[in-house]
mmCIF file of the N, C-alpha and C atoms, coordinates in Angstrom:
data_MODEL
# 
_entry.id   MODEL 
# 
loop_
_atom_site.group_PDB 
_atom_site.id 
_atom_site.type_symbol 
_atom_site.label_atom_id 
_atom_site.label_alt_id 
_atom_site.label_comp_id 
_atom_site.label_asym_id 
_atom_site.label_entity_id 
_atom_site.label_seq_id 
_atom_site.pdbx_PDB_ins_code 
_atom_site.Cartn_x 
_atom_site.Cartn_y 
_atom_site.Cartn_z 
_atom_site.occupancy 
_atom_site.B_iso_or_equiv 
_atom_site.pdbx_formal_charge 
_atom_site.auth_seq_id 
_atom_site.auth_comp_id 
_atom_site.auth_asym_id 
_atom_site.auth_atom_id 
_atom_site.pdbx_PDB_model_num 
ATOM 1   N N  . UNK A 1 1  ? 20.800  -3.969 -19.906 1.00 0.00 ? 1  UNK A N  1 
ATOM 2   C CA . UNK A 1 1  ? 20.724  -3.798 -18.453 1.00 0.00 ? 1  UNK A CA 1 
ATOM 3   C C  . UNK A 1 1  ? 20.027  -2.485 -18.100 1.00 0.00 ? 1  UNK A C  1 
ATOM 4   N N  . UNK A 1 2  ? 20.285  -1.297 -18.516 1.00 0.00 ? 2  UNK A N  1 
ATOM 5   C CA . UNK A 1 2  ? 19.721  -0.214 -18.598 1.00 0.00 ? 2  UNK A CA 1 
ATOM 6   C C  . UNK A 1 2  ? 18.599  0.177  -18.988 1.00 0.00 ? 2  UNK A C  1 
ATOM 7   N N  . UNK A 1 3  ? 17.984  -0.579 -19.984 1.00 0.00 ? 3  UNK A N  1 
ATOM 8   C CA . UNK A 1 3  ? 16.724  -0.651 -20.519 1.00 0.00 ? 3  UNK A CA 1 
ATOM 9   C C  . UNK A 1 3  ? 15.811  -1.276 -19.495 1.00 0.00 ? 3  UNK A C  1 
ATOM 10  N N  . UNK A 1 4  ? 16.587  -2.482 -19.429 1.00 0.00 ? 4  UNK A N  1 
ATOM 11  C CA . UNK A 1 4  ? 15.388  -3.431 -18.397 1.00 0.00 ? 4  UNK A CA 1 
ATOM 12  C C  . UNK A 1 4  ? 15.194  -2.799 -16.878 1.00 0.00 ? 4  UNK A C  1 
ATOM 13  N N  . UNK A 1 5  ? 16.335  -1.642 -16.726 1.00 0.00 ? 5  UNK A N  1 
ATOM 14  C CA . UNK A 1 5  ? 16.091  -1.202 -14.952 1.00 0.00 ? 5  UNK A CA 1 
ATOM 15  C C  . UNK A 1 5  ? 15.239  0.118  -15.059 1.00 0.00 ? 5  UNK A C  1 
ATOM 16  N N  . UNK A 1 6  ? 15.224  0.669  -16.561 1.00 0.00 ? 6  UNK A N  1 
ATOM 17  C CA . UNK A 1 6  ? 14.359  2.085  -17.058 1.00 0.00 ? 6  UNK A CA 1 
ATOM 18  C C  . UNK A 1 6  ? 12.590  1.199  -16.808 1.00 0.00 ? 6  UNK A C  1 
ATOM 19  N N  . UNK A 1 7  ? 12.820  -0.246 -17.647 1.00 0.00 ? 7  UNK A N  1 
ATOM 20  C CA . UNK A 1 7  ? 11.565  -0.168 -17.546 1.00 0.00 ? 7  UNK A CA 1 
ATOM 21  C C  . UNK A 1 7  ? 10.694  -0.742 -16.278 1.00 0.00 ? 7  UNK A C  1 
ATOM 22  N N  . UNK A 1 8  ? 12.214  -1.500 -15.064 1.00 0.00 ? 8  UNK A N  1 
ATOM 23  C CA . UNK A 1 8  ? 11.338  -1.767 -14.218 1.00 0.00 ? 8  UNK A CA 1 
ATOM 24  C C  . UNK A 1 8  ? 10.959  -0.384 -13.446 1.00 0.00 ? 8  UNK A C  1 
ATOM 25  N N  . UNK A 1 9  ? 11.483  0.390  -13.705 1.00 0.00 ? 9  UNK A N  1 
ATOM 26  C CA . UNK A 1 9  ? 11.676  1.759  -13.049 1.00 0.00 ? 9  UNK A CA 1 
ATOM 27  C C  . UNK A 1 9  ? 10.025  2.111  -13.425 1.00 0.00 ? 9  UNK A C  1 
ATOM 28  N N  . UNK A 1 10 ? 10.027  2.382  -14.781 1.00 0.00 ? 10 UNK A N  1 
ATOM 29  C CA . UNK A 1 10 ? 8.853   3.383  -15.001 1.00 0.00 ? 10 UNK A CA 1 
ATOM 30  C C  . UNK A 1 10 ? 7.647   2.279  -14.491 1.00 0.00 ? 10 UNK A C  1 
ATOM 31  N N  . UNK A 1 11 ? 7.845   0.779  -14.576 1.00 0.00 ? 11 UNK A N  1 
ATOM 32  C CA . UNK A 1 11 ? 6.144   0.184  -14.198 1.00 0.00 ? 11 UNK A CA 1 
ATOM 33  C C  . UNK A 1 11 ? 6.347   0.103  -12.508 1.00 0.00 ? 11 UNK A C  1 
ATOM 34  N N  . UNK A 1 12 ? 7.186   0.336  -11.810 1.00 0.00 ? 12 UNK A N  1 
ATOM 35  C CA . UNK A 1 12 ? 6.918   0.587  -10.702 1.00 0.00 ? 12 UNK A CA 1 
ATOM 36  C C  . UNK A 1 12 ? 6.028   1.574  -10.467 1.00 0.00 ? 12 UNK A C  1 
ATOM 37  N N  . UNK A 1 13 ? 6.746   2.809  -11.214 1.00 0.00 ? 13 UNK A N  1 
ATOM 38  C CA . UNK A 1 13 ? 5.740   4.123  -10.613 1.00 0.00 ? 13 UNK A CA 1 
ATOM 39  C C  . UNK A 1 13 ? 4.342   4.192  -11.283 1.00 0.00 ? 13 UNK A C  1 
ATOM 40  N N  . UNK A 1 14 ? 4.353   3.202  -12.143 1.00 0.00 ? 14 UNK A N  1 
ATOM 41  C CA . UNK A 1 14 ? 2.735   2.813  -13.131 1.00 0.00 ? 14 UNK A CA 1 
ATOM 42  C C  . UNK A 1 14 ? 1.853   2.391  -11.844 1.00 0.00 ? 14 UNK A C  1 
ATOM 43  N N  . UNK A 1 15 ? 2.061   1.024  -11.317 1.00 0.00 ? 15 UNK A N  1 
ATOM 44  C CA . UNK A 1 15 ? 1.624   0.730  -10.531 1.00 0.00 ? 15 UNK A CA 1 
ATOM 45  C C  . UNK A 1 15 ? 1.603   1.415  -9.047  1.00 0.00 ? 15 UNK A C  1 
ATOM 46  N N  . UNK A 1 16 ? 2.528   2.091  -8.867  1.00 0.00 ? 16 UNK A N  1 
ATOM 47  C CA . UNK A 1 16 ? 2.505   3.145  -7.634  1.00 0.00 ? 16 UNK A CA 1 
ATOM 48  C C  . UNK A 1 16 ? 1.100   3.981  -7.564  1.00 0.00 ? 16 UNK A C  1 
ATOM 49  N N  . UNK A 1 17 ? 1.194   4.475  -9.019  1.00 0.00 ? 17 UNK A N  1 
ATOM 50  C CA . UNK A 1 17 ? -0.007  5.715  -9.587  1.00 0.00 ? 17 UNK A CA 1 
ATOM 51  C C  . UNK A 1 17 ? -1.173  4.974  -9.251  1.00 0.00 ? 17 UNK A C  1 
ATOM 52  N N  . UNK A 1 18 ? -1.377  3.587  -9.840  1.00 0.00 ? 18 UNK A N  1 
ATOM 53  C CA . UNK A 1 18 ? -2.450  2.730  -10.054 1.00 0.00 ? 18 UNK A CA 1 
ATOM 54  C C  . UNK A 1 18 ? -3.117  2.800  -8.399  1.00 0.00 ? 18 UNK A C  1 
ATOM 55  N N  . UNK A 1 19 ? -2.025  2.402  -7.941  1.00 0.00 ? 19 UNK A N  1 
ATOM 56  C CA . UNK A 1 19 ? -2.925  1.964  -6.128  1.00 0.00 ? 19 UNK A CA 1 
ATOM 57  C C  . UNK A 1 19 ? -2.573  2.851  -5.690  1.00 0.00 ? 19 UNK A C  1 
ATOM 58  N N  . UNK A 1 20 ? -2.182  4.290  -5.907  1.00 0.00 ? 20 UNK A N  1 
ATOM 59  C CA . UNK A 1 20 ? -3.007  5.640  -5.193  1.00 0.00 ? 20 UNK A CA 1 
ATOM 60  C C  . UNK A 1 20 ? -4.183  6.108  -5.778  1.00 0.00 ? 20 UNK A C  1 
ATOM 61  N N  . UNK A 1 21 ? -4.324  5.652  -6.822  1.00 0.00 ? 21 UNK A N  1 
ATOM 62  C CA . UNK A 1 21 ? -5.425  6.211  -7.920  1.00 0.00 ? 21 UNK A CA 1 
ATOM 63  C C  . UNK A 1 21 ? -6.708  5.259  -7.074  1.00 0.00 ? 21 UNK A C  1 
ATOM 64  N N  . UNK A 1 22 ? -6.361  4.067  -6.709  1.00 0.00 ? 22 UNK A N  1 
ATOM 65  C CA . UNK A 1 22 ? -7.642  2.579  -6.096  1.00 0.00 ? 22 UNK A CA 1 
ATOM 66  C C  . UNK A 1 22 ? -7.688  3.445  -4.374  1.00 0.00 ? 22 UNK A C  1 
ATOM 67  N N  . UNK A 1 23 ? -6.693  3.774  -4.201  1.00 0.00 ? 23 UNK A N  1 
ATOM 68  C CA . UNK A 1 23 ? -6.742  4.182  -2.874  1.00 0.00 ? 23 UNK A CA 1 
ATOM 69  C C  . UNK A 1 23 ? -7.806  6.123  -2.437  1.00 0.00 ? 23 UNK A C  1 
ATOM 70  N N  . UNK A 1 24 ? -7.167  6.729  -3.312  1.00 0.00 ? 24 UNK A N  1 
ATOM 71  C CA . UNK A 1 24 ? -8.429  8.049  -3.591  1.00 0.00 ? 24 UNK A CA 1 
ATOM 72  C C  . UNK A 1 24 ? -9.715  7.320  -4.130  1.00 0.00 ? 24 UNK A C  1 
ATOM 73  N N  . UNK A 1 25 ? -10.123 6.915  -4.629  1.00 0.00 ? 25 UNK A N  1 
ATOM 74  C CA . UNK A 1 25 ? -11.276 6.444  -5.220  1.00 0.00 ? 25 UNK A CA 1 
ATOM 75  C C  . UNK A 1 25 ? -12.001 5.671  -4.233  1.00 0.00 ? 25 UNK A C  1 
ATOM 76  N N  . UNK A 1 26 ? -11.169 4.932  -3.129  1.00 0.00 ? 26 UNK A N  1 
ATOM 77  C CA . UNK A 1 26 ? -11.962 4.262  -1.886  1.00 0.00 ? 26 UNK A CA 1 
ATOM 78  C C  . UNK A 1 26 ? -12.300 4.860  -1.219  1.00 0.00 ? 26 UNK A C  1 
ATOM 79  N N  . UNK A 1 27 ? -11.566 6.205  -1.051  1.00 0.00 ? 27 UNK A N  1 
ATOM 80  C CA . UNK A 1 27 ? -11.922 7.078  -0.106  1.00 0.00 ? 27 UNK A CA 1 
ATOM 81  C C  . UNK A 1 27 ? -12.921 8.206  -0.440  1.00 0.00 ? 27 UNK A C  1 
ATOM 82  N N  . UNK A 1 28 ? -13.060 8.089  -1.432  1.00 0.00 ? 28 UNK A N  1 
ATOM 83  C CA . UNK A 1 28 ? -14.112 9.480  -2.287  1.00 0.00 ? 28 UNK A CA 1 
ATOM 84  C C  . UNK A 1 28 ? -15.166 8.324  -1.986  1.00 0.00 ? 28 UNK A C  1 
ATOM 85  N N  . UNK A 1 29 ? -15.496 7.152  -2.668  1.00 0.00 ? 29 UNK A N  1 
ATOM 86  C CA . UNK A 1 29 ? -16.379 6.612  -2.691  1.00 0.00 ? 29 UNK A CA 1 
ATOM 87  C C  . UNK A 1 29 ? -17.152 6.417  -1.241  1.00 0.00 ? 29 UNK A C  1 
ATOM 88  N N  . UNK A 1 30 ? -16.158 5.909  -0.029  1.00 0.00 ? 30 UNK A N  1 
ATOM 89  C CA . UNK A 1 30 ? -16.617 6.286  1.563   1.00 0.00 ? 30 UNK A CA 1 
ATOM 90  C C  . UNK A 1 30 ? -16.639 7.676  2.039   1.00 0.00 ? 30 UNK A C  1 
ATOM 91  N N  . UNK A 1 31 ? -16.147 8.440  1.098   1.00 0.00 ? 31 UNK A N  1 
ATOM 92  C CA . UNK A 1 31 ? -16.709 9.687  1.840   1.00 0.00 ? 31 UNK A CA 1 
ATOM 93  C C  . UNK A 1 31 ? -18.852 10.028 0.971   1.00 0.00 ? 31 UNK A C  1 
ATOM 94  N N  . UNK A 1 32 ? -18.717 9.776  0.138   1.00 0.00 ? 32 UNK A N  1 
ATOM 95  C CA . UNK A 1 32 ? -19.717 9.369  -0.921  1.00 0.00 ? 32 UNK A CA 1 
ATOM 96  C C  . UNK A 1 32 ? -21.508 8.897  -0.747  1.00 0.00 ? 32 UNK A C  1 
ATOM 97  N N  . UNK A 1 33 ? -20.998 7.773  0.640   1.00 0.00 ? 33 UNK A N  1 
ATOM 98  C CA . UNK A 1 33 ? -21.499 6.580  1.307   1.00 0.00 ? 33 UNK A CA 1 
ATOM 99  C C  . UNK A 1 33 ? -22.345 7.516  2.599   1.00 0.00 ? 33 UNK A C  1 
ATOM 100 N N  . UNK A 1 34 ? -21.058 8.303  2.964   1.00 0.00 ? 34 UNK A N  1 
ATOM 101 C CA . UNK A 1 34 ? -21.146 8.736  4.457   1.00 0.00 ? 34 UNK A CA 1 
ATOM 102 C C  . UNK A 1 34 ? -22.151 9.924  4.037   1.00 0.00 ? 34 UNK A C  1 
ATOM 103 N N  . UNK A 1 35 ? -21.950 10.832 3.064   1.00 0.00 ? 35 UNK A N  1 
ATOM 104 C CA . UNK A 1 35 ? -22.779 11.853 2.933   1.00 0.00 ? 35 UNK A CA 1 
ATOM 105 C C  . UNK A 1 35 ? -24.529 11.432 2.718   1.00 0.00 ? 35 UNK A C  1 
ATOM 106 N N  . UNK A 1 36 ? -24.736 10.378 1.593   1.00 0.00 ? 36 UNK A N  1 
ATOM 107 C CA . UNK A 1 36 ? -25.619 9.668  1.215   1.00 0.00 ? 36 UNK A CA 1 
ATOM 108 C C  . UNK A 1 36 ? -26.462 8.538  2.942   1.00 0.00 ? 36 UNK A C  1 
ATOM 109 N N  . UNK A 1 37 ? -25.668 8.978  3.270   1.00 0.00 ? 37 UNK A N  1 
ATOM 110 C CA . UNK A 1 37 ? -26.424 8.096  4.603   1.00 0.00 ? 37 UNK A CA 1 
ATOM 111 C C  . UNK A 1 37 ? -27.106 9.321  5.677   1.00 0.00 ? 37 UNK A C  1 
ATOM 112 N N  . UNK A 1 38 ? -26.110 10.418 5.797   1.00 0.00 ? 38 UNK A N  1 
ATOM 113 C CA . UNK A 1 38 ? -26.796 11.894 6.065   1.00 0.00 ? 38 UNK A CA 1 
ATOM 114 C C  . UNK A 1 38 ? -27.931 12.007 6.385   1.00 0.00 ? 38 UNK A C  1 
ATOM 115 N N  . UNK A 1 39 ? -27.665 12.350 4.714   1.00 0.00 ? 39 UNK A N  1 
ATOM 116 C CA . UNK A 1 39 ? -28.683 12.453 4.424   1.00 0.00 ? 39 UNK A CA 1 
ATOM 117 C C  . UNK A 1 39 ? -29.910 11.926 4.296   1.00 0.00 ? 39 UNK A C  1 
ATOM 118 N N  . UNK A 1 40 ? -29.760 10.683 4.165   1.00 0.00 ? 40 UNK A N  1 
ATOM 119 C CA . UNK A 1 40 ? -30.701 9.810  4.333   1.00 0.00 ? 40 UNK A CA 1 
ATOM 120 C C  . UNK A 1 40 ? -31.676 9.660  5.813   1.00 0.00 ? 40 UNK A C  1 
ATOM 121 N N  . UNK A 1 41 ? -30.723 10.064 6.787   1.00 0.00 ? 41 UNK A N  1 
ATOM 122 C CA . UNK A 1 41 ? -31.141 10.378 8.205   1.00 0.00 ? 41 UNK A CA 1 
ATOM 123 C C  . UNK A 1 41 ? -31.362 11.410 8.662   1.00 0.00 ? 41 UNK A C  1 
ATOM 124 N N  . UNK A 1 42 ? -31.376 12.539 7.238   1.00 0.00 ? 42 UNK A N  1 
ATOM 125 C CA . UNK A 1 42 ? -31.515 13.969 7.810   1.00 0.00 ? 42 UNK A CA 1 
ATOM 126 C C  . UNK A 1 42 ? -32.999 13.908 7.022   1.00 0.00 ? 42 UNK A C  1 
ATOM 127 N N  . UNK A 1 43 ? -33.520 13.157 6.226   1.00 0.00 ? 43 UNK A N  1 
ATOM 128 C CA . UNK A 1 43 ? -34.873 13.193 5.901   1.00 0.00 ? 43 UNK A CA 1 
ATOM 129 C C  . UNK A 1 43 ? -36.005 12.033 6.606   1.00 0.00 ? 43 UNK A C  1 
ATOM 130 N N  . UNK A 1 44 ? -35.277 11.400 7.365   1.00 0.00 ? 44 UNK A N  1 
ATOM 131 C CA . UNK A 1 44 ? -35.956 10.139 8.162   1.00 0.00 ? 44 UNK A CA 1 
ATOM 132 C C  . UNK A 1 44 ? -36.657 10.863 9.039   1.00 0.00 ? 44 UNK A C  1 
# 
């Protein structure tokens, strides 16, 4: 019983990590997008 609630325990926070990790990475990548477009209009 203890084992199985340790390990739903720890893959919760696996997957917690996982989709903050997908969630920074969407946002670096749109911040990424936004600079690259800038710029793109600061040389147009």
């Amino acid at each position: 019983m203890t084992v199985l609630y340790l390990i739903h325990r720890t893959n919760g926070v696996t997957v917690h990590n996982i989709c903050k990790f997908l969630l920074y990475g969407q946002g670096l990548y749109a911040h990424c997008l936004q600079n690259c477009m800038l710029r793109a209009v600061m040389l147009l």
